[in-house]
C-alpha positions in Angstrom: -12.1 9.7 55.9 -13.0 12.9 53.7 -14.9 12.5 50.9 -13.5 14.0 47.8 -14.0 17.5 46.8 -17.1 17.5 44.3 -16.4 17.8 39.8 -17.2 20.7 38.4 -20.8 19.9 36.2 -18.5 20.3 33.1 -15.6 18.0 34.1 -18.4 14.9 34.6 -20.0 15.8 31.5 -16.9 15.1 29.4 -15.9 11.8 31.5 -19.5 10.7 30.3 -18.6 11.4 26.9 -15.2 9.8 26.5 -15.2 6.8 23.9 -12.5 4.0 24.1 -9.7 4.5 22.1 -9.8 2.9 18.6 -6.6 1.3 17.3 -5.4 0.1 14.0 -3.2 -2.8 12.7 0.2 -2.2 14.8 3.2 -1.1 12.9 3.6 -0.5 8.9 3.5 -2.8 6.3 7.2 -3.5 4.9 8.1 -5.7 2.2 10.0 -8.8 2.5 13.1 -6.8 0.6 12.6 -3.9 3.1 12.7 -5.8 6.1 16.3 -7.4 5.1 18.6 -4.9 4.3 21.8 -7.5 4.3 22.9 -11.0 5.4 25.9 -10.3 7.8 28.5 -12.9 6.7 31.7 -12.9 9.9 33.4 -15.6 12.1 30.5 -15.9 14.7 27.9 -16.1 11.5 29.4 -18.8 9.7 30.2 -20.7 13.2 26.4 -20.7 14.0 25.5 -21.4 10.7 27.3 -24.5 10.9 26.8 -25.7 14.5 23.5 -24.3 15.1 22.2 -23.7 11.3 21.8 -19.8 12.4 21.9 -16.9 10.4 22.7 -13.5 10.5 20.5 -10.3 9.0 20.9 -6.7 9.7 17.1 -5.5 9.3 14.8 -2.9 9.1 15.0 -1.0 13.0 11.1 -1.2 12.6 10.6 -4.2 11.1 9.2 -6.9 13.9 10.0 -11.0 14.7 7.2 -12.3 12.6 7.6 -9.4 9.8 11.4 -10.9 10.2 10.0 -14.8 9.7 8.0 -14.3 6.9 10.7 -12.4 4.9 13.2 -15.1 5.3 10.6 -18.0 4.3 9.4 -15.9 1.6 12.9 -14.5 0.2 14.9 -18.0 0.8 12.0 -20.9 0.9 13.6 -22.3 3.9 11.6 -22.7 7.2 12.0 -21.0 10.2 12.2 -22.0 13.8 13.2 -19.0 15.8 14.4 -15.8 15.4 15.9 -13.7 18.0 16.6 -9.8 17.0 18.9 -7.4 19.0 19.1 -3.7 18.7 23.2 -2.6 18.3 24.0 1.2 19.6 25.8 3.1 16.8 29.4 3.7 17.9 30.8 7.0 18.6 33.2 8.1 15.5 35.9 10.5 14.2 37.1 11.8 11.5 39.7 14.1 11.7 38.6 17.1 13.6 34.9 16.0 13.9 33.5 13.8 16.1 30.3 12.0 15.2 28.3 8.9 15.6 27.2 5.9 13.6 23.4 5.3 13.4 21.7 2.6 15.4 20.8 -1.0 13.7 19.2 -4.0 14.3 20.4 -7.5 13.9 18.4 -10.8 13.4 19.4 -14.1 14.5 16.7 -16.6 12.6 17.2 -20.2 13.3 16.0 -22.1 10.7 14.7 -26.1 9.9 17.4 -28.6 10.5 16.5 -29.8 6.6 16.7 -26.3 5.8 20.0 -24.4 5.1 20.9 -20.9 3.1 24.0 -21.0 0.5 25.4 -17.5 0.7 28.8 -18.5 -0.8 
């Protein structure tokens, strides 16, 4: 086998010198009224509310599962189980002449405490 072509005196000089990367606390801090924007309130809602005592939030695209958690404990003093998030495409519009699009969200399905339940009504 060949042995590999020798580094330039310069080239191992700055591998010696490389430090390991320092990272800060992930993501940005977000309030608990930034992270839900709005309770989403249809026919699938209100039947996993019910059934499954599930509910619906579009939230903040940035915002994360526990950021998601902690808002809903903190905003509704219930306590939460699970939550589940999915990120919706924005749909291709038109109006009139124009075609456009419809920005992006993200949707949060937090299941919550069996003792615990959220009155939007």
């Amino acid at each position: 086998m060949p042995s590999s072509r020798p580094r330039p005196a310069k080239y191992v000089r700055k591998l010696a010198n490389r430090q390991p990367a320092e990272h800060g606390p992930p993501g940005i801090e977000l309030r608990p009224y930034q992270v839900i924007i709005r309770p989403l309130v249809t026919e699938k809602g209100t039947h996993q509310s019910t059934r499954y005592n599930s509910y619906t939030f579009m939230v903040n695209p940035v915002a994360t599962k526990v950021q998601i958690a902690a808002a809903v404990k903190e905003l509704f003093n219930v306590r939460v189980e699970t939550v589940r998030t999915q990120t919706r495409k924005g749909k291709q519009a038109r109006f009139r002449q124009s075609q456009g699009k419809q920005p992006s969200w993200k949707k949060a399905i937090v299941t919550l405490n069996e003792e615990d339940k959220i009155d939007f009504f």
